[in-house]
N, C-alpha and C positions, 0 to 999 in steps of 0.2 A: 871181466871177472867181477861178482858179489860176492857177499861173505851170507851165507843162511845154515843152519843148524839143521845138522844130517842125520837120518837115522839108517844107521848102515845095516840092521839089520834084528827082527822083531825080539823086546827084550832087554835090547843095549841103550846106552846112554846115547842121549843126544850128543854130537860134538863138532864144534866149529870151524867149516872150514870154506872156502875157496870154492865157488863152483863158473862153469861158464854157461851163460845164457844166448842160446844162438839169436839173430832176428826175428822178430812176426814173421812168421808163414800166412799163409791166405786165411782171413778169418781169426787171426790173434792180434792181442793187444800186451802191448809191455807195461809192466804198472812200477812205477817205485813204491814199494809200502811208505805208509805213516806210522801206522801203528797195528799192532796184529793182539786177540784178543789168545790167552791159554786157554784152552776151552776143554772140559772133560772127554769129549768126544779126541783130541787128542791123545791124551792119554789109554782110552780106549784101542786105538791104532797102533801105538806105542808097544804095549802090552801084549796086542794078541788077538785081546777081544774082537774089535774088530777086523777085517782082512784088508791087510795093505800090503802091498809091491812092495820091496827093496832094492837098493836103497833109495831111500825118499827122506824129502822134506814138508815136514808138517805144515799143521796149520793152516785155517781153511775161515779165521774171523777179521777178515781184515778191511784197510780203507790206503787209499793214496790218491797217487795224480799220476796220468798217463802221460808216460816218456814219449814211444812211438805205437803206430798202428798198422798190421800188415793189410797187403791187398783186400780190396772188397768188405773193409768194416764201415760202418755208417753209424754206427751209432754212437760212437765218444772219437774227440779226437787229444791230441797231444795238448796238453796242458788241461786237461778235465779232472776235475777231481773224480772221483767213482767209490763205489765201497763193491769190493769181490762178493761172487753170490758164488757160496758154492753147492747150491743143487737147482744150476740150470734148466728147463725144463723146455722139452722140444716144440710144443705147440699142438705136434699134430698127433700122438695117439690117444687111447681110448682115453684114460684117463685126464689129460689135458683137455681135450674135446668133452669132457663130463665134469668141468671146472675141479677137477684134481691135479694142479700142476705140481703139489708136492709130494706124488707120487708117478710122475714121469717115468715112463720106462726107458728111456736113454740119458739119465741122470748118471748112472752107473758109470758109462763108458767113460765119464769125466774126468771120473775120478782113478783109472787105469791109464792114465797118459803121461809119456813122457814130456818131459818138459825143458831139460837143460842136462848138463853133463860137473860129472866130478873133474878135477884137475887131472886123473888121468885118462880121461874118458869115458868114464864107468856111466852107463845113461843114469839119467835119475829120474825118481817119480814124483806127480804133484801130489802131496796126502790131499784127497780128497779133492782133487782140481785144481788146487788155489795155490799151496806153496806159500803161504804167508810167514812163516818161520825166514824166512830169506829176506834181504832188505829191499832185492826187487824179486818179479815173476814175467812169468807169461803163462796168459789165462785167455779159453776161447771168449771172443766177443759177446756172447750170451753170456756169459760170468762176471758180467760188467754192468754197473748199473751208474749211471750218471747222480752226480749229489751236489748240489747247489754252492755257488763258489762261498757261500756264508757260512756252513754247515764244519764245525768243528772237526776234525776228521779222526783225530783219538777218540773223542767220543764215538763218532759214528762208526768207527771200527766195531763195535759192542753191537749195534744193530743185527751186524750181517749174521751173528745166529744165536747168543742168547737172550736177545731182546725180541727177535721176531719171531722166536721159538714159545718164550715163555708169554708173552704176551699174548701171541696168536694163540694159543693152547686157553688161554684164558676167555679171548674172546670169538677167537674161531673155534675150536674143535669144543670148547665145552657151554660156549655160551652162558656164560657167565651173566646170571642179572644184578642190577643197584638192590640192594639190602639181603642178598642170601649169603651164606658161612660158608669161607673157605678154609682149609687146611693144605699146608705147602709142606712135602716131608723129602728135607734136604734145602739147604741154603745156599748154595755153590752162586755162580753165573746164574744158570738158567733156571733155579727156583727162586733166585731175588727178583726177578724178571715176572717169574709170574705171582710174585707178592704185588711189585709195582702195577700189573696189569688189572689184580685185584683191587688195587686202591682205585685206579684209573676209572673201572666202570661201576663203584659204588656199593662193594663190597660189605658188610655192616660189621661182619666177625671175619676176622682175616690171623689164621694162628700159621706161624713158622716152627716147624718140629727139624729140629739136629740132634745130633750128638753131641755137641759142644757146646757149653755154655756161653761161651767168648762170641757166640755168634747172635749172641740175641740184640746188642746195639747195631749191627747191621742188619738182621731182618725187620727191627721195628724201624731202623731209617726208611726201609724198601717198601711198609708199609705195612706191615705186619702189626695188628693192636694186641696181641697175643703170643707167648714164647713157650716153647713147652719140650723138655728134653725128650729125646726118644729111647724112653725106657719100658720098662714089662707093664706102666701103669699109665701109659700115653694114649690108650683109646677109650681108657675111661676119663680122663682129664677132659678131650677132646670133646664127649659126649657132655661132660655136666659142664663144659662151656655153652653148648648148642641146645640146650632146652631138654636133656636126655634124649636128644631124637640122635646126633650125627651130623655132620658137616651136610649140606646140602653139596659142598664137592669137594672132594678131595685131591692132588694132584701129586704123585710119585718123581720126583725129579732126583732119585738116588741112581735106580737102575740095581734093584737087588729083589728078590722073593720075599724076603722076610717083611721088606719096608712095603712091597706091594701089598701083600697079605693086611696088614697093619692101617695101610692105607684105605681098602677095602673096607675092611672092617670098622674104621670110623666114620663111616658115609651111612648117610641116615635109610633108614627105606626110602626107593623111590627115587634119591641119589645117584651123583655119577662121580665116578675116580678114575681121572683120566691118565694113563703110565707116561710118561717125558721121561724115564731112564732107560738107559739103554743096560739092559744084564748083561751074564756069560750066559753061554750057550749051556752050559754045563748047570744051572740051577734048574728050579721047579715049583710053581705055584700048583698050591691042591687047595683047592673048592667042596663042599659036599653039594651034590647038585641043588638039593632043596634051598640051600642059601642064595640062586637064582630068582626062583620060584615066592620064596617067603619074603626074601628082599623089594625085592622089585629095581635092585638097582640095574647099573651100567657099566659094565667095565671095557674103556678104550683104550686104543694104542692111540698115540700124536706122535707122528712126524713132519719134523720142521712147524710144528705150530700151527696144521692146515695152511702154509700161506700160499697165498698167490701173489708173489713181490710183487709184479706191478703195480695190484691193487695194497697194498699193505706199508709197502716201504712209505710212498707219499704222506699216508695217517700218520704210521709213525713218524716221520720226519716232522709234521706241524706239532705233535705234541711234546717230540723235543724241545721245538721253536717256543713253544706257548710255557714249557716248562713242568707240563702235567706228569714226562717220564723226565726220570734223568739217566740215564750212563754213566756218569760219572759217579753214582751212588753205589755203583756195581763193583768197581774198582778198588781194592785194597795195597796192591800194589804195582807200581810203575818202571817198569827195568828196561835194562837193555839185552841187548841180543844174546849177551854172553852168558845171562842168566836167564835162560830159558828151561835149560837139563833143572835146575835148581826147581824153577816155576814147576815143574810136573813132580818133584818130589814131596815139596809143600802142598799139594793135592793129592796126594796120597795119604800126608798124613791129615786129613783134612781139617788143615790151615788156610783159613784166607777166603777171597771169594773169586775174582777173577785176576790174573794178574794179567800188566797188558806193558806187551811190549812196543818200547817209543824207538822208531829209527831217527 
């Protein structure tokens, strides 16, 4: 028996209890977490927004050391440290074969699997494959990535998706160059991530837009040279930062229409504003087509950051090492398990930037 935070069922509170974890079957690996990251996309799942089985256990940003290994895995053994990946990717269809592993069409299935059981048998779900809410898991072997016995592992827990998200977004999907203006709207997790990524490859004008004032000594930690509330007069602030043109890019890491909209509309002609939030189904961004056309800009979806963990994880790991990102700058708070239900309501009210729990 472990102890991980259950959501019995979409809407309800987290709450702590007792689950059993059967053995690796063929192709799994059992991990003890270290530490798991609260990650928006949790609360996403939580909620509604997006579709998750019940009951299940969240949380899908995590890092440990592997207990045991079922039949036929080769890739980690018992005592390896690892950080959970949880959007595994198959290899073999179109889009893996046309270097888009972050959009694998058997990613899905990962994340509909059972995993382990309630105290009274009740099967339970992994959120998202991973099950990091829990002090241990079981996750297939492709959801595993080996991490150097030197590598911090609370740290690295932040890696596995708002650092490879926000970062990769910065320099995968938007190709970010040294001295063009960025705009980051939203400072949670995965928009300090792509403040940090901004600084990373040379950034000149790097502004973080919130709601909250309290949040401006964490985005200029993250790297942020500019702070600017998101209010009815935040695209024109944004403009007479940037030379009256606009952000040569802008990056949406709320997940709402209004901020996309806004996001858009501060990106210069010719610019790109690439969406990191995830909406409800139920909102609506309207365009007049000529703003296309007049613009010249770009408007993207990114997920997971374009990454290719293979290639991605390693970079980022050396500039952990060298110190150029930090994870720990992402961190506002440090709990434990019990205060998990807690961690997704201070996200809500949006307090704070990641909190990350320590087993």
């Amino acid at each position: 028996m472990t102890r991980a935070a259950v959501l019995r069922s979409v809407g309800s509170p987290l709450a702590i209890e007792e689950i059993h974890l059967p053995a690796p079957a063929e192709g799994e690996v059992h991990v003890r977490l270290a530490a798991a990251g609260v990650c928006h996309s949790d609360l996403s799942l939580a909620n509604g927004t997006l579709d998750q089985p019940v009951p299940a256990v969240l949380g899908h940003e995590g890092a440990g050391t592997v207990v045991a290994v079922g039949p036929r895995v080769t890739n980690v053994r018992p005592g390896d440290h690892v950080l959970l990946n949880w959007s595994p990717s198959c290899g073999s269809c179109w889009f893996c074969l046309h270097g888009e592993p972050y959009l694998c069409e058997q990613t899905a299935k990962a994340w509909q699997r059972r995993y382990a059981r309630l105290a009274d048998g009740t099967p339970l779900y992994a959120g998202l494959g991973t099950a990091t809410f829990g002090e241990e898991t079981i996750v297939p072997s492709a959801a595993v990535l080996s991490l150097p016995p030197t590598v911090n592992l609370e740290g690295a827990a932040l890696l596995g998706c708002a650092m490879l998200t926000g970062i990769g977004a910065v320099i995968n999907s938007a190709d970010v160059k040294p001295g063009e203006s960025v705009v980051v709207f939203g400072t949670g997790g995965v928009g300090l991530s792509v403040l940090q990524g901004a600084r990373l490859v040379g950034a000149e004008v790097v502004i973080g837009v919130d709601l909250g004032a309290d949040k401006e000594a964490l985005a200029r930690t993250n790297g942020a040279t500019d702070f600017l509330l998101a209010d009815d007069q935040v695209v024109r602030r944004i403009r007479e930062r940037t030379g009256g043109r606009g952000a040569d890019h802008a990056f949406e890491c709320v997940g709402s229409a209004a901020t996309i909209r806004r996001a858009w509309s501060s990106t210069r002609r010719g610019g790109r504003t690439t969406v990191v939030g995830i909406g409800g189904k139920d909102e609506t961004v309207e365009f007049h087509p000529q703003e296309f056309f007049y613009s010249a800009r770009v408007l993207s979806g990114c997920v997971f950051g374009s990454t290719d963990i293979g290639r991605d994880l390693p970079r980022l790991l050396d500039h952990v090492q060298a110190g150029r990102i930090r994870p720990d700058d992402l961190v506002t708070n440090r709990i434990g398990l019990e205060e998990a239900p807690e961690a997704l309501a201070q996200m809500i009210a949006g307090k704070g930037a990641r909190s990350l729990i320590i087993y």
